[in-house]
C-alpha positions as CSV (number, residue, x, y, z in Angstrom):
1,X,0.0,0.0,0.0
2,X,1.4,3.2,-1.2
3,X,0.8,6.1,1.3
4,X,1.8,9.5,0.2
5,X,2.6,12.7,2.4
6,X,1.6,16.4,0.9
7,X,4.5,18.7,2.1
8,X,2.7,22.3,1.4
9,X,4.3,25.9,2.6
10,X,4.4,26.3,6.3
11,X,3.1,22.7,7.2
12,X,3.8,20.9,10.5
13,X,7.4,19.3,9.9
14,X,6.4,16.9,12.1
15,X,3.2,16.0,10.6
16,X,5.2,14.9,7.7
17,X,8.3,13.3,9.3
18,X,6.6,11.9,12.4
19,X,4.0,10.2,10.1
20,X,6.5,8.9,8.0
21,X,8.7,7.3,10.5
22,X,5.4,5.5,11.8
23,X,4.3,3.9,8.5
24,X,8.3,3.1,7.8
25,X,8.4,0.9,10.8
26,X,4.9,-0.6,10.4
27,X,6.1,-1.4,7.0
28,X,9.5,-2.7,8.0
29,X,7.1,-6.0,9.3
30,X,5.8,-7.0,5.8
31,X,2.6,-8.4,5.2
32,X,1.3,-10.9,7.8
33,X,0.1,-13.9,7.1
34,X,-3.5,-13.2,5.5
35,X,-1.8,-11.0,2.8
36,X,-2.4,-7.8,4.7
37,X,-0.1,-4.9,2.5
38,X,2.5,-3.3,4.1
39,X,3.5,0.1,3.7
40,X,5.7,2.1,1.5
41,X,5.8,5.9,2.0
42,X,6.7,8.7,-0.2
43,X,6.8,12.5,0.7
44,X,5.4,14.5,-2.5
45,X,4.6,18.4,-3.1
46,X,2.4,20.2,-5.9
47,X,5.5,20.7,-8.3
48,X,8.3,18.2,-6.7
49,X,10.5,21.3,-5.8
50,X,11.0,21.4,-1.9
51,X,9.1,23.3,0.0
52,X,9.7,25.5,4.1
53,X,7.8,23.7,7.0
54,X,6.9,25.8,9.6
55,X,9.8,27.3,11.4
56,X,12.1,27.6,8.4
57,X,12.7,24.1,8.3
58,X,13.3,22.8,4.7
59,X,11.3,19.4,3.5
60,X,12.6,17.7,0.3
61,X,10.3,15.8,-1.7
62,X,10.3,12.5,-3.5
63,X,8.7,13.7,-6.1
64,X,5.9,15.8,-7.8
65,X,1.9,15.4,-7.0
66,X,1.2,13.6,-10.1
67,X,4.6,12.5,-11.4
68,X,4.6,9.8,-13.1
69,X,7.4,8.2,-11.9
70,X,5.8,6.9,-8.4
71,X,3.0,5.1,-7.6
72,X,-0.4,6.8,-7.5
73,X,-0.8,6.6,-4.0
74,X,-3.6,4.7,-2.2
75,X,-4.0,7.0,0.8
76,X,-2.7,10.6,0.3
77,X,-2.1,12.8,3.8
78,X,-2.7,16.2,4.0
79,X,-0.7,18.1,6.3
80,X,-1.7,20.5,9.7
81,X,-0.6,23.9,8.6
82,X,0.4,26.4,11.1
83,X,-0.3,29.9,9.0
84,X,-2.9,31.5,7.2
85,X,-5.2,29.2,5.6
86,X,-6.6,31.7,2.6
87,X,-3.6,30.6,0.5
88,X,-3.9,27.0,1.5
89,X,-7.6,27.0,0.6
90,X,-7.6,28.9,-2.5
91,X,-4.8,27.3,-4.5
92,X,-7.0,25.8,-7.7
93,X,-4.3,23.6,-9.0
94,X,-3.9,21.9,-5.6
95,X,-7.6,21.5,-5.0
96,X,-7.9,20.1,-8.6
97,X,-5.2,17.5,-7.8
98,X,-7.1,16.5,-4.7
99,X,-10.3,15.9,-6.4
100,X,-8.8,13.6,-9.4
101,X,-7.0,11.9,-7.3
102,X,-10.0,11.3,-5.0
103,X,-12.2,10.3,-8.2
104,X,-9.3,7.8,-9.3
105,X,-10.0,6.2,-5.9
106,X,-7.5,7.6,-3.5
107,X,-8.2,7.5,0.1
108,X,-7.9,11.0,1.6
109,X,-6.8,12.0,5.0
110,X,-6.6,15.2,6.6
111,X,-4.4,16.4,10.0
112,X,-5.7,19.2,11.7
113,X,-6.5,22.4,9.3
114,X,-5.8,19.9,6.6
115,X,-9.6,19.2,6.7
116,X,-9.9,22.8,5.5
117,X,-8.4,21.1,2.0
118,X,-11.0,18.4,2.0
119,X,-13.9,20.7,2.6
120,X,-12.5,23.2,0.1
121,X,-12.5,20.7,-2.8
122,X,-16.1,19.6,-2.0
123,X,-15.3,15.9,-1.0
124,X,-17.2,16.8,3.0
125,X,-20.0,18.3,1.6
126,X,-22.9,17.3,3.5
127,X,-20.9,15.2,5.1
128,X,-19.1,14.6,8.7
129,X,-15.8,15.8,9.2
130,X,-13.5,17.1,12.2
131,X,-10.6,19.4,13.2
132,X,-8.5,21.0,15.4
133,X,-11.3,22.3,18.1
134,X,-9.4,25.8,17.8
135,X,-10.2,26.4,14.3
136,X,-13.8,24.8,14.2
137,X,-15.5,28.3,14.3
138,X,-13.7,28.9,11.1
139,X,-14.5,25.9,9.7
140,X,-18.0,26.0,10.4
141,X,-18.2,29.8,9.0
142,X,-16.4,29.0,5.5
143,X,-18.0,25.5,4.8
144,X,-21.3,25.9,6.2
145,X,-22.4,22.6,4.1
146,X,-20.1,20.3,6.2
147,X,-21.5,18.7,9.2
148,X,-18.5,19.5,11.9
149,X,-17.7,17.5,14.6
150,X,-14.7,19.0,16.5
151,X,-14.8,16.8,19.3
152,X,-14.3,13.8,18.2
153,X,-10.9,12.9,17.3
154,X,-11.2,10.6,13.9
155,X,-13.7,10.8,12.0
156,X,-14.1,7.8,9.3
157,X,-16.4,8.6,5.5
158,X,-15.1,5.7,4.2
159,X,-13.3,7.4,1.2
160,X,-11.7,10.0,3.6
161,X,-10.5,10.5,7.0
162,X,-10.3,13.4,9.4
163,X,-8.0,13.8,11.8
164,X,-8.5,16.6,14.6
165,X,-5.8,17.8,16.5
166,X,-1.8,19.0,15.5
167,X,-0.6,15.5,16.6
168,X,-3.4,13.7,15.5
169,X,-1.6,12.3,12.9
170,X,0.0,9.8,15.3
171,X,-4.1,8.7,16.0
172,X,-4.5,8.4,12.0
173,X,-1.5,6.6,11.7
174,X,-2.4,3.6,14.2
175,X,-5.9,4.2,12.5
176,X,-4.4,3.3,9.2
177,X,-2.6,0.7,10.1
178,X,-5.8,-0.8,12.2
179,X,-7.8,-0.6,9.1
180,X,-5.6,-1.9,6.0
181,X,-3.4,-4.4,8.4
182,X,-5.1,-5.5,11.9
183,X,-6.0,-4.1,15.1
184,X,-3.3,-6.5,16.8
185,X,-0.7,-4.5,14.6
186,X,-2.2,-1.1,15.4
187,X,-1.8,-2.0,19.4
188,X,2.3,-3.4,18.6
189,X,2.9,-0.6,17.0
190,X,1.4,1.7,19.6
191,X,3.4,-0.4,22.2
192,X,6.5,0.0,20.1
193,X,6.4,3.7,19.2
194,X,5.1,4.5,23.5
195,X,1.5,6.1,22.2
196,X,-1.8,6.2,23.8
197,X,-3.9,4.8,21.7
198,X,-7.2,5.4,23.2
199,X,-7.5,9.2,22.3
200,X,-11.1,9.1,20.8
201,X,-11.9,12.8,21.7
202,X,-10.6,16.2,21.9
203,X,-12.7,16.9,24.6
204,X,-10.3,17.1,27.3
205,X,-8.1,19.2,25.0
206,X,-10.6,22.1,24.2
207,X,-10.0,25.3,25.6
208,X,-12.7,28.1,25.5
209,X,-12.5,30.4,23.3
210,X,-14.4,33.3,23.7
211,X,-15.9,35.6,21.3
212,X,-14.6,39.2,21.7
213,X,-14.6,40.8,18.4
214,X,-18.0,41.4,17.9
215,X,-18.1,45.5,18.4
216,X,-20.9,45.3,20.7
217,X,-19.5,48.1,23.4
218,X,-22.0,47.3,25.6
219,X,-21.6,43.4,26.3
220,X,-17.8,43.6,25.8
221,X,-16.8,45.1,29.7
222,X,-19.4,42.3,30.5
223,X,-17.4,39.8,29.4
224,X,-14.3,41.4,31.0
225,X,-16.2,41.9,34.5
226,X,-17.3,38.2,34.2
227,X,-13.4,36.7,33.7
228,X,-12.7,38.3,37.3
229,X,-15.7,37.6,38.8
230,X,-16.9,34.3,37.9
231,X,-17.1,32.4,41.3
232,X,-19.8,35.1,42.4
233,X,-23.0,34.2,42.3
234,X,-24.6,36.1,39.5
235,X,-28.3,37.0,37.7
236,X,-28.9,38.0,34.9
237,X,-30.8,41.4,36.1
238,X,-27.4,42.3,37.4
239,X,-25.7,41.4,34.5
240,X,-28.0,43.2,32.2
241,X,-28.1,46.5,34.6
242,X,-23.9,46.4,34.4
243,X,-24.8,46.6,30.6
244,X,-27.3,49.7,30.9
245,X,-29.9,47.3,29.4
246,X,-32.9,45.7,29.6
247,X,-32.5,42.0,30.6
248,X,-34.4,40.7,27.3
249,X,-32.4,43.4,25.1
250,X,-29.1,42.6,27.4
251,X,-30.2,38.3,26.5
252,X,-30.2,38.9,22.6
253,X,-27.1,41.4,22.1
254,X,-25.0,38.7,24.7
255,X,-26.3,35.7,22.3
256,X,-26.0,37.6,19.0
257,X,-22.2,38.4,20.2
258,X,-21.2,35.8,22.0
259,X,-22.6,33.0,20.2
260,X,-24.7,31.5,23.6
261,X,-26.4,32.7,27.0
262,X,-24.7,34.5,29.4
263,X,-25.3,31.5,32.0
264,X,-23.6,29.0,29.2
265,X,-20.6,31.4,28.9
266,X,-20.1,31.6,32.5
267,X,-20.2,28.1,33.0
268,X,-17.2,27.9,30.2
269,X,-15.7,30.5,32.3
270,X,-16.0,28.3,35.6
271,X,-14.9,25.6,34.1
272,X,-11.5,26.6,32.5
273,X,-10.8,28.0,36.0
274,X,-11.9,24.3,37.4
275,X,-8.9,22.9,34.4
276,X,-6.1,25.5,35.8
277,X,-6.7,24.8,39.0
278,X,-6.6,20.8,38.6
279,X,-3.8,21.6,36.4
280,X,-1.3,23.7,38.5
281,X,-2.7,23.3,41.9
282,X,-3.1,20.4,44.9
283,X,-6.4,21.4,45.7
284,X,-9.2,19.0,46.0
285,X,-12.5,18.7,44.3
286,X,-14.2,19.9,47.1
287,X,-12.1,23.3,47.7
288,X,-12.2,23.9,43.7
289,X,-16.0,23.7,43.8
290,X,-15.8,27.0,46.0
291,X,-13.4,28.5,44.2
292,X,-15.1,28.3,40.7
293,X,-18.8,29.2,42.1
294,X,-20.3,26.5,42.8
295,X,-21.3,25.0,45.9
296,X,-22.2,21.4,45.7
297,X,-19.0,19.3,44.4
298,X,-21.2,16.4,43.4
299,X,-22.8,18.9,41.0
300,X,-19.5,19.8,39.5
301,X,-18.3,16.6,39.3
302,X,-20.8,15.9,36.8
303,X,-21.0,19.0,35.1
304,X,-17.1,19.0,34.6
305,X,-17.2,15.5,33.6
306,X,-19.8,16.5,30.9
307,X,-18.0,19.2,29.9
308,X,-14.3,17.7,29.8
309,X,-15.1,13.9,29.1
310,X,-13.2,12.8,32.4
311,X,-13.9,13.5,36.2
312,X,-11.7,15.7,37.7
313,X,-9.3,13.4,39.2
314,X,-8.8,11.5,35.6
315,X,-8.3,15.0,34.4
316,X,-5.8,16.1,36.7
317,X,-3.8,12.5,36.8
318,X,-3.6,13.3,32.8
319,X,-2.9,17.0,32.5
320,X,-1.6,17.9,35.8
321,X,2.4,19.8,35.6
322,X,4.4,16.9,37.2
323,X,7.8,17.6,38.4
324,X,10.1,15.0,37.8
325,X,11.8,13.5,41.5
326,X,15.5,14.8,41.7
327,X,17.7,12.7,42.8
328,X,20.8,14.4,45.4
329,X,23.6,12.2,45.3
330,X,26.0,13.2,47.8
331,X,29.1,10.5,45.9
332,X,28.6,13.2,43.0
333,X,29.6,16.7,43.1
334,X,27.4,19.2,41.4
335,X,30.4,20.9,39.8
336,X,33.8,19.6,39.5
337,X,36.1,21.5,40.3
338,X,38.1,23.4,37.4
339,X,41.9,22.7,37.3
């Protein structure tokens, strides 16, 4: 099976390197017994001239898009791109070389804002498709048509893949191999190559982002009053009088610029707080309850886990900062001694 790597402008290096070094030692085991295919991997770009990842850092190519020389692929990968996706979304011969290859019967798969190619060439119209959960608002504003699903972490159309997050592409590559060799592989490899392969959402990754260009001068030192005093308890009268507006005029302008209810945006508020906290801190449960607002930790137990996908203590055991134990050996000077 022939699986082909898009290097474009200002693409992940490791997207491109990082998947290749997966499929080159998947590969390096040969078919199994039951004749599934093994891997060979080529790294290709539009014109077969090399092209700067992101950070300056040069990617030669095996070859060309369509050169004739190399296999047309069976799967082609397109890269997560760390800069201004206009140009990456606009470039006709690039789309059109996405969509013939698609028609010839190539498998697509996207990393990150590679889904932005898919959708741009039409192939997720109408249907599901995911991506990094920081860009999804984009998404969903230039390709209205495709049914976005930015938590999840794969999703599978059958003739294309979607990958969500930067290093997602380490999830589509055990994917891959799941599908075209065997599960049992997927798991070795996995094993091998020391990655979790149970990452089924971005959930527990998302971040809120919150809405502040809008221009509305009225609900904007809202939103700033809210980020220092969200553990208060708070109505939305007193919101709406902060705003020098009536509460079902104050309601409307907060939805129409914030995208959702005042009481769903300060629960996103209380909640990121609830992550940092977990995150950096050693407080329980119980003492994080207060200091976010709330006052029943049972309550936020459940509401964080159906926020985050985890309960707290999952959360923090996964994304806590853990220092590493230093060990003081006393047989060892720090410094020795200069002579």
């Amino acid at each position: 099976m022939h699986i082909a790597l898009l290097a474009v402008e200002k693409c992940l290096y490791s997207c491109i390197t990082g998947m290749r070094d997966m499929f080159v030692v998947a590969g390096a085991r040969g078919s199994d017994d039951h004749g599934a295919p093994s891997f060979a991997v080529t790294v290709r770009t539009m014109d077969g001239k090399p092209v700067q990842a992101f950070g300056g850092f040069p990617l030669t190519p095996d070859g060309s898009l369509n050169d004739k020389n190399l296999p047309i692929p069976d799967v082609l990968i397109l890269p997560a791109v760390l800069d201004d996706l206009n140009a990456f979304c606009t470039d006709a011969a690039l789309l059109n070389a996405i969509r013939h290859l698609h028609q010839s019967g190539t498998l697509m798969a996207s990393v990150c804002a590679g889904s932005f190619l898919l959708a741009a060439a039409g192939i997720l119209d109408r249907r599901e498709a995911t991506t990094h959960w920081n860009l999804a608002e984009d998404f969903r504003n230039r390709f209205p048509k495709v049914m976005l699903r930015a938590e999840r972490m794969l999703v599978d159309g059958g003739d294309y893949i979607c990958a969500g997050g930067v290093t997602a592409y380490l999830d589509l590559a055990l994917y891959l191999v799941s599908r075209f060799r065997s599960t049992e592989e997927a798991a070795s490899l996995a094993r091998l190559m020391l990655i979790d392969p149970h990452r089924e959402t971005q959930t527990p990754y998302c971040m809120a982002g919150f809405r502040k260009n809008h221009g509305d001068r009225a609900i904007l030192p809202v939103q700033e009053w809210l980020e220092e005093h969200y553990a208060e308890p708070l109505t939305v009268a007193a919101l709406a009088s902060r705003a020098s507006l009536g509460e079902r005029t104050f309601l409307r302008r907060f939805r129409a610029a914030t995208g959702e209810t005042p009481v769903g945006y300060l629960q996103r508020l209380r909640m990121d707080a609830a992550r940092r906290l977990l995150e950096s801190t050693t407080m329980n449960v119980e003492e994080i309850t207060v200091a976010v607002g709330y006052a029943d930790s049972a309550s936020f137990r459940k509401l964080f886990r159906s926020v985050t996908g985890m309960p707290p203590a999952a959360y923090r055991e996964r994304f806590a900062i853990k220092a590493l134990p230093v060990r003081h050996d006393k047989t060892v000077p720090a410094h020795s001694p200069s002579r």
